[in-house]
mmCIF file of the N, C-alpha and C atoms, coordinates in Angstrom:
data_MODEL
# 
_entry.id   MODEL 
# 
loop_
_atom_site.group_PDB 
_atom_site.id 
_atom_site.type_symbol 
_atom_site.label_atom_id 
_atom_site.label_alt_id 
_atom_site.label_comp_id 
_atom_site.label_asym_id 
_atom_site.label_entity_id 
_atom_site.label_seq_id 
_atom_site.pdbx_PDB_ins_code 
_atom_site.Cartn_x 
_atom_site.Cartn_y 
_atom_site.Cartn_z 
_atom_site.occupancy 
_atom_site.B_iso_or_equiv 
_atom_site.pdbx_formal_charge 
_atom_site.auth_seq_id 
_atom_site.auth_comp_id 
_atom_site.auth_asym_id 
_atom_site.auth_atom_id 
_atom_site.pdbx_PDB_model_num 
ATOM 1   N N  . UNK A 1 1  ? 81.657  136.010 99.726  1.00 0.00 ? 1  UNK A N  1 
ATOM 2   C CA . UNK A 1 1  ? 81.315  135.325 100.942 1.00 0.00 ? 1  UNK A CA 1 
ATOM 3   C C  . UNK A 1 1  ? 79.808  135.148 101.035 1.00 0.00 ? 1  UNK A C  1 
ATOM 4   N N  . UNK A 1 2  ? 79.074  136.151 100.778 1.00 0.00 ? 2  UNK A N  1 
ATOM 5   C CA . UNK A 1 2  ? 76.997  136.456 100.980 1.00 0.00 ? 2  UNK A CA 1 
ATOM 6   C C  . UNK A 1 2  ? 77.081  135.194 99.809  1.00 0.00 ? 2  UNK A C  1 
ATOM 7   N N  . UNK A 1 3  ? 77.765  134.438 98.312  1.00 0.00 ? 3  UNK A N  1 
ATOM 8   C CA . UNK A 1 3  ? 77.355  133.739 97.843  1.00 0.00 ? 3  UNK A CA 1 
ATOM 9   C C  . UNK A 1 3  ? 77.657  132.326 98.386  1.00 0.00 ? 3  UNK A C  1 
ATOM 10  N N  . UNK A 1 4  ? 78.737  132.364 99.134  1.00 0.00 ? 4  UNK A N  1 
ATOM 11  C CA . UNK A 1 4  ? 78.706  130.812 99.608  1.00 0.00 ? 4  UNK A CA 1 
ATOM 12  C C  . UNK A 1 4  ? 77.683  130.685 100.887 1.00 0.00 ? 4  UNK A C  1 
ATOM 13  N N  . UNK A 1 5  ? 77.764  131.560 101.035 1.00 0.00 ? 5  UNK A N  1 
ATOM 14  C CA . UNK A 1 5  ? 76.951  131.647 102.501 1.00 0.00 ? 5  UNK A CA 1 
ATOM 15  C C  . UNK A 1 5  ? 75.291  131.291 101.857 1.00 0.00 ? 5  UNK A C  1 
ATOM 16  N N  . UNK A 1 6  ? 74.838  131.751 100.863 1.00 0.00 ? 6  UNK A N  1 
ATOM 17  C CA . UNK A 1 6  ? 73.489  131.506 100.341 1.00 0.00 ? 6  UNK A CA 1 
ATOM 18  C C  . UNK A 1 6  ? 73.746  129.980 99.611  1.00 0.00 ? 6  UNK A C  1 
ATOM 19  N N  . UNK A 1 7  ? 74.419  129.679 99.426  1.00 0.00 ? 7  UNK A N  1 
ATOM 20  C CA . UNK A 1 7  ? 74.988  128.463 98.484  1.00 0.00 ? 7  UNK A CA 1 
ATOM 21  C C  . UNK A 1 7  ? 74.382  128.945 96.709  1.00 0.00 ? 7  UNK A C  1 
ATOM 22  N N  . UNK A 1 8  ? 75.043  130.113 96.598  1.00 0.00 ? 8  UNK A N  1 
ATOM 23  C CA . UNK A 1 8  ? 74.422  130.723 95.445  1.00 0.00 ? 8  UNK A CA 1 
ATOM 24  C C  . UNK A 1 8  ? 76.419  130.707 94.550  1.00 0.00 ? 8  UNK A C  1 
ATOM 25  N N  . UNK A 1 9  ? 77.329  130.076 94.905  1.00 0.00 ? 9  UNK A N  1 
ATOM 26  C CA . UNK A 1 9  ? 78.712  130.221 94.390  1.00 0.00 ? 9  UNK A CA 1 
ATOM 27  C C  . UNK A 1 9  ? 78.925  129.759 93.325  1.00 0.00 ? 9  UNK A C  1 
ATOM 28  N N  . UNK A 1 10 ? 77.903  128.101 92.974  1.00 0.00 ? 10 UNK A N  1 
ATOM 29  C CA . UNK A 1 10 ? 78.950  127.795 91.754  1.00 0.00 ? 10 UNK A CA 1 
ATOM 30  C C  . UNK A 1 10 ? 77.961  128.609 90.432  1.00 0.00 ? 10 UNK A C  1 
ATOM 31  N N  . UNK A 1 11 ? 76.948  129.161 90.991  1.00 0.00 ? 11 UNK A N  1 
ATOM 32  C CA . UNK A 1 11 ? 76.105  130.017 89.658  1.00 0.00 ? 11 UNK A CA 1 
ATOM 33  C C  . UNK A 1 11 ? 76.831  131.626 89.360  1.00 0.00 ? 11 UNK A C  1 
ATOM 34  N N  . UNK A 1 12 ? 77.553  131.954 90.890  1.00 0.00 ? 12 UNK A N  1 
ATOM 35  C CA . UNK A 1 12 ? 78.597  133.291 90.263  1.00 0.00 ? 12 UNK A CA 1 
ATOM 36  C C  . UNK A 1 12 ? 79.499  133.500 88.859  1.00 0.00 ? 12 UNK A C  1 
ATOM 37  N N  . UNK A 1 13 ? 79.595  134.517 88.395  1.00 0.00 ? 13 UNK A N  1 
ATOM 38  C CA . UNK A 1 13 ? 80.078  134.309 87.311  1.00 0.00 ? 13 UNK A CA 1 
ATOM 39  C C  . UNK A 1 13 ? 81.562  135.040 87.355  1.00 0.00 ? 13 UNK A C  1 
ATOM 40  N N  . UNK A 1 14 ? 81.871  135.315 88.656  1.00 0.00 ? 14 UNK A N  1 
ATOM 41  C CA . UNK A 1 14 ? 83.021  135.290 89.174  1.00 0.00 ? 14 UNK A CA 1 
ATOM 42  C C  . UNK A 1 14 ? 84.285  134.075 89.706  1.00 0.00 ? 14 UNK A C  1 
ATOM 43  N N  . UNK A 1 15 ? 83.471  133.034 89.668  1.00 0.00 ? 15 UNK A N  1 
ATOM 44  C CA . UNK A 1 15 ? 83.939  131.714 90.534  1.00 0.00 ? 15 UNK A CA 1 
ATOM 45  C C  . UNK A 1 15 ? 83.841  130.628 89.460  1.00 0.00 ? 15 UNK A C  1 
ATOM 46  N N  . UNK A 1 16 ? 84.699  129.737 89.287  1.00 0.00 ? 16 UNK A N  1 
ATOM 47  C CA . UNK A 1 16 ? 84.936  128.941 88.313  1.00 0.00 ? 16 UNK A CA 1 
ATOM 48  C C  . UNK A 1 16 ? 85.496  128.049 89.364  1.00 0.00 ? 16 UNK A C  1 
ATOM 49  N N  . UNK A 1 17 ? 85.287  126.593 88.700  1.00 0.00 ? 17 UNK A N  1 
ATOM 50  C CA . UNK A 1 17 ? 85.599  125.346 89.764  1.00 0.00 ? 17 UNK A CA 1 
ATOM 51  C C  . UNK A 1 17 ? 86.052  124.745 88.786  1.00 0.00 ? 17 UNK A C  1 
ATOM 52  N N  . UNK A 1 18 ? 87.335  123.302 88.315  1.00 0.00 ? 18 UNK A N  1 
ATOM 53  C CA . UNK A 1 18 ? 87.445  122.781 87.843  1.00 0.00 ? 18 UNK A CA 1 
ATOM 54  C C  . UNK A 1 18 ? 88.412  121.269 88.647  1.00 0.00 ? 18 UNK A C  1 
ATOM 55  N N  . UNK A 1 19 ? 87.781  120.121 88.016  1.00 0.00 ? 19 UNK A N  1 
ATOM 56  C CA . UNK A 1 19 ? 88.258  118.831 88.466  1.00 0.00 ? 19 UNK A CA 1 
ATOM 57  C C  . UNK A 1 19 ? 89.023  118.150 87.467  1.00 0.00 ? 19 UNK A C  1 
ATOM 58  N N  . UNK A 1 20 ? 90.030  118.476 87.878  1.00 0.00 ? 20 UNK A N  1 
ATOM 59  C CA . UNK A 1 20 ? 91.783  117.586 86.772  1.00 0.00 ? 20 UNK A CA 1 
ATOM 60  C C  . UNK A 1 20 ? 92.188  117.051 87.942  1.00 0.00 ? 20 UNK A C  1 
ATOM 61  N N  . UNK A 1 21 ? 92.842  115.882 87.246  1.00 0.00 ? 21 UNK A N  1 
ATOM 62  C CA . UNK A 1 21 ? 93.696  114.725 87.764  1.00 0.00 ? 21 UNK A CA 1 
ATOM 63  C C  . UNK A 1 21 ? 95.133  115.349 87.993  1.00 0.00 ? 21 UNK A C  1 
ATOM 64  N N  . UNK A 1 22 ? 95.588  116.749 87.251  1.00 0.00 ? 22 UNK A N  1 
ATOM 65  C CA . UNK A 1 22 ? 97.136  117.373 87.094  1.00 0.00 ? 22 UNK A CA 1 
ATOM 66  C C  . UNK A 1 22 ? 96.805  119.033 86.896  1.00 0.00 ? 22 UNK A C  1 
ATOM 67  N N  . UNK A 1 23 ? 97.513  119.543 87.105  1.00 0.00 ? 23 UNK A N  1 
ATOM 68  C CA . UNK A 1 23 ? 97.870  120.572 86.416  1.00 0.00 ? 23 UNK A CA 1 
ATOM 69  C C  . UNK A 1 23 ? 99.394  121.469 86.673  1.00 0.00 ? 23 UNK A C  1 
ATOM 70  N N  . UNK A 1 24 ? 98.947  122.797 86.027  1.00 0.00 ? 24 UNK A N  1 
ATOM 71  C CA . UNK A 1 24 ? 100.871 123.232 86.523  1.00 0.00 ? 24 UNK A CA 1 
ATOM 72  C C  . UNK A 1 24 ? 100.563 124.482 85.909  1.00 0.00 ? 24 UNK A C  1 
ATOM 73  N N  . UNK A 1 25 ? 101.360 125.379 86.322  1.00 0.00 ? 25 UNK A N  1 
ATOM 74  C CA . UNK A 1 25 ? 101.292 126.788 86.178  1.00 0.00 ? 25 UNK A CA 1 
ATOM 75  C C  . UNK A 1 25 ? 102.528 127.644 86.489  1.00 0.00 ? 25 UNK A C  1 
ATOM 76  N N  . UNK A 1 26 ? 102.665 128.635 85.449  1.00 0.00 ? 26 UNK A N  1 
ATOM 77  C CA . UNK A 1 26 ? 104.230 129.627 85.577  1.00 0.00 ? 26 UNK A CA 1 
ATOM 78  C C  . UNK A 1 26 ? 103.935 130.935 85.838  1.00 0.00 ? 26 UNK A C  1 
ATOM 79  N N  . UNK A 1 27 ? 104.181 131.383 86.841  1.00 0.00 ? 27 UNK A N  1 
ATOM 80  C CA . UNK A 1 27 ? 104.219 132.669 87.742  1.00 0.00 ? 27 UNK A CA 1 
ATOM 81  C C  . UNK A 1 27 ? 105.181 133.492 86.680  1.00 0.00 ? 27 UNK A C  1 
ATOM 82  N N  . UNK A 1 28 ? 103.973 134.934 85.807  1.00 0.00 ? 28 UNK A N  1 
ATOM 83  C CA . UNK A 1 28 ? 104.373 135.926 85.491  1.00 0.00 ? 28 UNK A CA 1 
ATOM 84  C C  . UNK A 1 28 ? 105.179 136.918 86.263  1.00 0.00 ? 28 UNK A C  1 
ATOM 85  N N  . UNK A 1 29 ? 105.073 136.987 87.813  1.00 0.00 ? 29 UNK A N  1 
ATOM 86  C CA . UNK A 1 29 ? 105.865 137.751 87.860  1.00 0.00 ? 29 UNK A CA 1 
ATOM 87  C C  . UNK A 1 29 ? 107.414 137.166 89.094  1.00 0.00 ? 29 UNK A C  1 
ATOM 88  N N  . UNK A 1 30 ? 107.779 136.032 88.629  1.00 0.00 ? 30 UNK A N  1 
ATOM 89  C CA . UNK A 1 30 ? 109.211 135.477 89.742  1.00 0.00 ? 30 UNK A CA 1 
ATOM 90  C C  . UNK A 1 30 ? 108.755 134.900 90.565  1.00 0.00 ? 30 UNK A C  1 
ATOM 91  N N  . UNK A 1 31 ? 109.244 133.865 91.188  1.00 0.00 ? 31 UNK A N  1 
ATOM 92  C CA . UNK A 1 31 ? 109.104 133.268 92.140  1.00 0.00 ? 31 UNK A CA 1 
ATOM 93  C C  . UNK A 1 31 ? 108.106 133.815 93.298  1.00 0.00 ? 31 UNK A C  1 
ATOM 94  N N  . UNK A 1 32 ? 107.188 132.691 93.345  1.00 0.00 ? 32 UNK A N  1 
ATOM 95  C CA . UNK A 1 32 ? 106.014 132.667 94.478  1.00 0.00 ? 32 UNK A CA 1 
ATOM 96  C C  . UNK A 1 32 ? 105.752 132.103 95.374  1.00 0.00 ? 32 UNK A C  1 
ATOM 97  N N  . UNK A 1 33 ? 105.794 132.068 96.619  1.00 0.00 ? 33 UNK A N  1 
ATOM 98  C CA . UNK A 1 33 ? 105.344 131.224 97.585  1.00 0.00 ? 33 UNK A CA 1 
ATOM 99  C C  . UNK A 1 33 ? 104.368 129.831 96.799  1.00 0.00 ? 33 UNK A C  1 
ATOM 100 N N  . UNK A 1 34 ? 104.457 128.661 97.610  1.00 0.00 ? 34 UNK A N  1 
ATOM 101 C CA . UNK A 1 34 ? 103.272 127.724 97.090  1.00 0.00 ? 34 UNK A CA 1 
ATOM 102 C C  . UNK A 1 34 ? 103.671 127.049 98.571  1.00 0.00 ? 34 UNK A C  1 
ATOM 103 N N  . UNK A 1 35 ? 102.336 126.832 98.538  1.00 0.00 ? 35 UNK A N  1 
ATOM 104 C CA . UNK A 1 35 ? 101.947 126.080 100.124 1.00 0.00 ? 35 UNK A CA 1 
ATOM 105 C C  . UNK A 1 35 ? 101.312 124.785 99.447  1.00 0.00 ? 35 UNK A C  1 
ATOM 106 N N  . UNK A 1 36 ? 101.689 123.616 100.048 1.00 0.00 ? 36 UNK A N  1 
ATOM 107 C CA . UNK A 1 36 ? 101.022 122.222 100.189 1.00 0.00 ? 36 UNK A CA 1 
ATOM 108 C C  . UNK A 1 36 ? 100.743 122.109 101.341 1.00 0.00 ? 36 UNK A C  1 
ATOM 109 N N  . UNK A 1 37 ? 99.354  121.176 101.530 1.00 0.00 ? 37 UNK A N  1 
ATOM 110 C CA . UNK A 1 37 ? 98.648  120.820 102.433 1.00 0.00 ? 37 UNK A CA 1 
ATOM 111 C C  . UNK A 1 37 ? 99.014  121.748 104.021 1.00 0.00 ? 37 UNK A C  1 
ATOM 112 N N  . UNK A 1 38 ? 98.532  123.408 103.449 1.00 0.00 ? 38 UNK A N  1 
ATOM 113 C CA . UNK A 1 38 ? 98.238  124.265 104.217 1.00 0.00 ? 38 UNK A CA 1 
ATOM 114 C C  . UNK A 1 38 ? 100.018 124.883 104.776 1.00 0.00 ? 38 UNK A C  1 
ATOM 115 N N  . UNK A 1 39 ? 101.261 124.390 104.360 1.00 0.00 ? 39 UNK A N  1 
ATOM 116 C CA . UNK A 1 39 ? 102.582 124.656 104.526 1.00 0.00 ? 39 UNK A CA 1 
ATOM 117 C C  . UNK A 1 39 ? 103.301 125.215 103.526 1.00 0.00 ? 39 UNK A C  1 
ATOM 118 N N  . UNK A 1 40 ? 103.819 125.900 103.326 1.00 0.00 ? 40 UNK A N  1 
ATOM 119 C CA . UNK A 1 40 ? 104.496 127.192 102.534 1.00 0.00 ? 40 UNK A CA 1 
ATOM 120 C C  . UNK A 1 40 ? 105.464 125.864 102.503 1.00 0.00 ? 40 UNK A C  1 
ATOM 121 N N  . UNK A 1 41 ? 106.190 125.693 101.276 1.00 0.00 ? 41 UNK A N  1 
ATOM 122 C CA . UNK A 1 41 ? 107.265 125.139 100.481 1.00 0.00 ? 41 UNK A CA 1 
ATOM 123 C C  . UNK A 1 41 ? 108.148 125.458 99.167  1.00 0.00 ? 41 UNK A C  1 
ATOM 124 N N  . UNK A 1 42 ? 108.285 126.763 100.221 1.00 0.00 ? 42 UNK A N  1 
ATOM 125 C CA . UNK A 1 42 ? 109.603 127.515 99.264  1.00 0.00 ? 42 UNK A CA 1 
ATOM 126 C C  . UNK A 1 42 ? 108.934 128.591 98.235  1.00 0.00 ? 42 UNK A C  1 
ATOM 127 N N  . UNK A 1 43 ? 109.823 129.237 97.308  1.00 0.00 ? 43 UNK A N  1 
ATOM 128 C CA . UNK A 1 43 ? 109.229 129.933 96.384  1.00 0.00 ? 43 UNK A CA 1 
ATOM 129 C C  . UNK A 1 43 ? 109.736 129.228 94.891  1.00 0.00 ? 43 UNK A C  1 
ATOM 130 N N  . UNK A 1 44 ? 108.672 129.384 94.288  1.00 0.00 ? 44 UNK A N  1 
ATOM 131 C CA . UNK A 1 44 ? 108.746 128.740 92.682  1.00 0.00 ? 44 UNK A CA 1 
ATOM 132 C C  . UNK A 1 44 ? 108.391 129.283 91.335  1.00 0.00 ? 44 UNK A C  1 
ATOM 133 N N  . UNK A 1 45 ? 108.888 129.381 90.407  1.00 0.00 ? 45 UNK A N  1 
ATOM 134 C CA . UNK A 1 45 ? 108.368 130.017 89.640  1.00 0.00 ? 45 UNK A CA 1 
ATOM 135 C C  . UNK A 1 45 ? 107.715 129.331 88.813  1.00 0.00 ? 45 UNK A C  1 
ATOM 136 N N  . UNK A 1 46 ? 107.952 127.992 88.341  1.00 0.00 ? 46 UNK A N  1 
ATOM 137 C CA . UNK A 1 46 ? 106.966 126.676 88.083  1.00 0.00 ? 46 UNK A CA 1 
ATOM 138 C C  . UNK A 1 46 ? 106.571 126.184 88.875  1.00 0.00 ? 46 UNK A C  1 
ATOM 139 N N  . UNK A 1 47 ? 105.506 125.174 88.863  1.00 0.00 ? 47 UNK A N  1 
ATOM 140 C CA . UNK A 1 47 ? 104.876 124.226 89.559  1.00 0.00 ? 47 UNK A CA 1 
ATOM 141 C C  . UNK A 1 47 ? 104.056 123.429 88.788  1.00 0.00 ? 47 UNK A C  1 
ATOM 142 N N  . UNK A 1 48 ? 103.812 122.081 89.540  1.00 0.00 ? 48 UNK A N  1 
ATOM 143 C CA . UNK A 1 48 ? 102.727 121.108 88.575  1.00 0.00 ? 48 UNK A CA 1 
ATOM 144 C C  . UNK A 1 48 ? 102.356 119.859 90.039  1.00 0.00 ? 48 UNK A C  1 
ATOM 145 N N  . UNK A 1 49 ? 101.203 120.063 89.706  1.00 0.00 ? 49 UNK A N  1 
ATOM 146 C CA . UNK A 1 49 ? 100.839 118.726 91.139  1.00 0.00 ? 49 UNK A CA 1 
ATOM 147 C C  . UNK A 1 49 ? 99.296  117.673 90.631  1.00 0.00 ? 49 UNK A C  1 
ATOM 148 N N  . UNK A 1 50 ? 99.874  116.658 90.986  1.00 0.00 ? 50 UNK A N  1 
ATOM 149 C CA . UNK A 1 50 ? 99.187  115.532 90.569  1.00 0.00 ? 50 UNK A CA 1 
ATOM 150 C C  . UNK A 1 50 ? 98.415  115.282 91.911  1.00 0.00 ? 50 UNK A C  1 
ATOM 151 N N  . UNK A 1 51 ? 97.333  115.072 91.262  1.00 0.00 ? 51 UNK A N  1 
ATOM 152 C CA . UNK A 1 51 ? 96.005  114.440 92.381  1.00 0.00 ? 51 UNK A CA 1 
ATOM 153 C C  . UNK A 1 51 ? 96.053  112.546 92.526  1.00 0.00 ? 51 UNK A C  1 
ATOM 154 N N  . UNK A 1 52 ? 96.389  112.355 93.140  1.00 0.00 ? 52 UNK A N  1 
ATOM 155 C CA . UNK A 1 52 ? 96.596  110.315 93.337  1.00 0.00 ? 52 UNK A CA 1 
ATOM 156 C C  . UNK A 1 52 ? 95.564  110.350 94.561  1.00 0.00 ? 52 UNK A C  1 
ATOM 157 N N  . UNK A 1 53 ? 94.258  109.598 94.111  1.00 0.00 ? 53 UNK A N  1 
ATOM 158 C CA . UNK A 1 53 ? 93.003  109.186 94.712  1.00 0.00 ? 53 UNK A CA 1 
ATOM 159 C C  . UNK A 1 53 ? 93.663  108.459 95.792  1.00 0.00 ? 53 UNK A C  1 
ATOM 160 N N  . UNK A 1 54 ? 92.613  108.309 96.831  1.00 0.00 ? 54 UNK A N  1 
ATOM 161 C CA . UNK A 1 54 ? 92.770  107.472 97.779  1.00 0.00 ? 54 UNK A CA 1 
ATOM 162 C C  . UNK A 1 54 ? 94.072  106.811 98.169  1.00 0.00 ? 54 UNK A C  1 
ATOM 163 N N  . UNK A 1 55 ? 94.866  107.670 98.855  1.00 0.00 ? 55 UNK A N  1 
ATOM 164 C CA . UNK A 1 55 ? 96.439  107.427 98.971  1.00 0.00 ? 55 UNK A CA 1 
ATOM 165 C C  . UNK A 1 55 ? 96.851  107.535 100.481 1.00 0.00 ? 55 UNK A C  1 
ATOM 166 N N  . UNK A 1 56 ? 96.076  108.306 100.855 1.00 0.00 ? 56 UNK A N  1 
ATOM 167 C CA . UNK A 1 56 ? 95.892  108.795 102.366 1.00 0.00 ? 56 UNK A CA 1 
ATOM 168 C C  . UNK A 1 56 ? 96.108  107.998 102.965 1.00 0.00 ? 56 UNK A C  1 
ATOM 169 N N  . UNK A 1 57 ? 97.160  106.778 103.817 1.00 0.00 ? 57 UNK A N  1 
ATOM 170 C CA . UNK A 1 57 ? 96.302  106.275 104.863 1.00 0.00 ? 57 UNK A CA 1 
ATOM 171 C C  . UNK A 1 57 ? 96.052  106.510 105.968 1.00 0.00 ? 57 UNK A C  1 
ATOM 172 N N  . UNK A 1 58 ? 95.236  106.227 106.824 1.00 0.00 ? 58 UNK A N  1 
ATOM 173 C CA . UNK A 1 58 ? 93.937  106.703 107.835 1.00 0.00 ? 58 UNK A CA 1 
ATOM 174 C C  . UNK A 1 58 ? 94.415  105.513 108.772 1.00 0.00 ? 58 UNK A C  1 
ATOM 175 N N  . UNK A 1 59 ? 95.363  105.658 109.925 1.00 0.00 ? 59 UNK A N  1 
ATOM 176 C CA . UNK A 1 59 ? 95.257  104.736 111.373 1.00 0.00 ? 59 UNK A CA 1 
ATOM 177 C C  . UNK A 1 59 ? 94.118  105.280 112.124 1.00 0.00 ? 59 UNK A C  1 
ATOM 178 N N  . UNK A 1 60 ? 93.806  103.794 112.755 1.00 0.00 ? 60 UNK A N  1 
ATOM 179 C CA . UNK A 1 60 ? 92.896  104.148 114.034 1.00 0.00 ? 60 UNK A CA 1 
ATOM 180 C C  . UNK A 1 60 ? 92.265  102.753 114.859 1.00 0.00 ? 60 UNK A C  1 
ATOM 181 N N  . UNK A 1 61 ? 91.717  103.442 116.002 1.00 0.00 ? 61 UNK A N  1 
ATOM 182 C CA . UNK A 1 61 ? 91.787  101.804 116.681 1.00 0.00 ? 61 UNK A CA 1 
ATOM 183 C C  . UNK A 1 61 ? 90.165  101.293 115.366 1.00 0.00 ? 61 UNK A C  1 
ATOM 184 N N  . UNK A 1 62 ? 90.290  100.162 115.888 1.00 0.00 ? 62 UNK A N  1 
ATOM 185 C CA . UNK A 1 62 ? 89.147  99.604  115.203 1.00 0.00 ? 62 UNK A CA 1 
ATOM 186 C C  . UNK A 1 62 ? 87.896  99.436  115.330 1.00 0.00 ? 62 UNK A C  1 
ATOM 187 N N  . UNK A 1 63 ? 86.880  99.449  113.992 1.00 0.00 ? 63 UNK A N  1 
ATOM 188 C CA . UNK A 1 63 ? 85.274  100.079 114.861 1.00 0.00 ? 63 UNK A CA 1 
ATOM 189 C C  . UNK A 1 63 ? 84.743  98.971  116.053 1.00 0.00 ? 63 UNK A C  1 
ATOM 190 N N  . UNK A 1 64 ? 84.039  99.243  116.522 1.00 0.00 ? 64 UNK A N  1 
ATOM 191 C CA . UNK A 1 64 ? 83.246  98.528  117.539 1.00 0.00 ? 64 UNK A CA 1 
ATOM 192 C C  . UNK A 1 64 ? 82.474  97.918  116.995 1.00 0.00 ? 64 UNK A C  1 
ATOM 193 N N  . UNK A 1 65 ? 82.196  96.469  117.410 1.00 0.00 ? 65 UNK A N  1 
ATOM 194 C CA . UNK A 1 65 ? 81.598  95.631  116.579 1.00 0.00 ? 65 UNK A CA 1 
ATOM 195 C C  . UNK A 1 65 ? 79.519  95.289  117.469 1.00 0.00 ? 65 UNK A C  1 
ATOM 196 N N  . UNK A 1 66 ? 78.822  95.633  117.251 1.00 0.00 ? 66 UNK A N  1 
ATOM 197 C CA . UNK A 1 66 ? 77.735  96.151  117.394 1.00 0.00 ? 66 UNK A CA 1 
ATOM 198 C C  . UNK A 1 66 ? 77.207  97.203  117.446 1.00 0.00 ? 66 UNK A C  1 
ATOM 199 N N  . UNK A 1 67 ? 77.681  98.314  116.628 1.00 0.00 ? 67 UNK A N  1 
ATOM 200 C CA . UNK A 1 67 ? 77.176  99.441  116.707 1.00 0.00 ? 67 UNK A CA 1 
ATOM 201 C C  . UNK A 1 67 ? 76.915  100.173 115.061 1.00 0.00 ? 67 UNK A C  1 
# 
């Protein structure tokens, strides 16, 4: 926490960051909880989840036009 808080995290040599488009992973020990977008969805003992850019869509009224 004292390293994110200093913004001293991605130089830890505890903390590893990585940017993939996929990945997937098998739980050594049985079925595990896995949460998407902050919601628990069951227990699994595989998994694999794909990142699809800009997919989101975003309603809202529309901007104001002079500002």
């Amino acid at each position: 926490m004292t390293a994110l808080m200093l913004g001293r995290l991605e130089r830890s040599r505890l903390y590893h960051e990585h940017h993939v488009p996929q990945f997937g992973f098998t739980c050594v020990k049985g079925p595990t909880a896995v949460a998407l977008d902050g919601e628990v969805h069951g227990q699994h003992e595989h998994a694999s989840f794909n990142v699809r850019c800009r997919v989101l869509p975003v309603f809202g009224p529309p901007p104001r036009k002079g500002r």
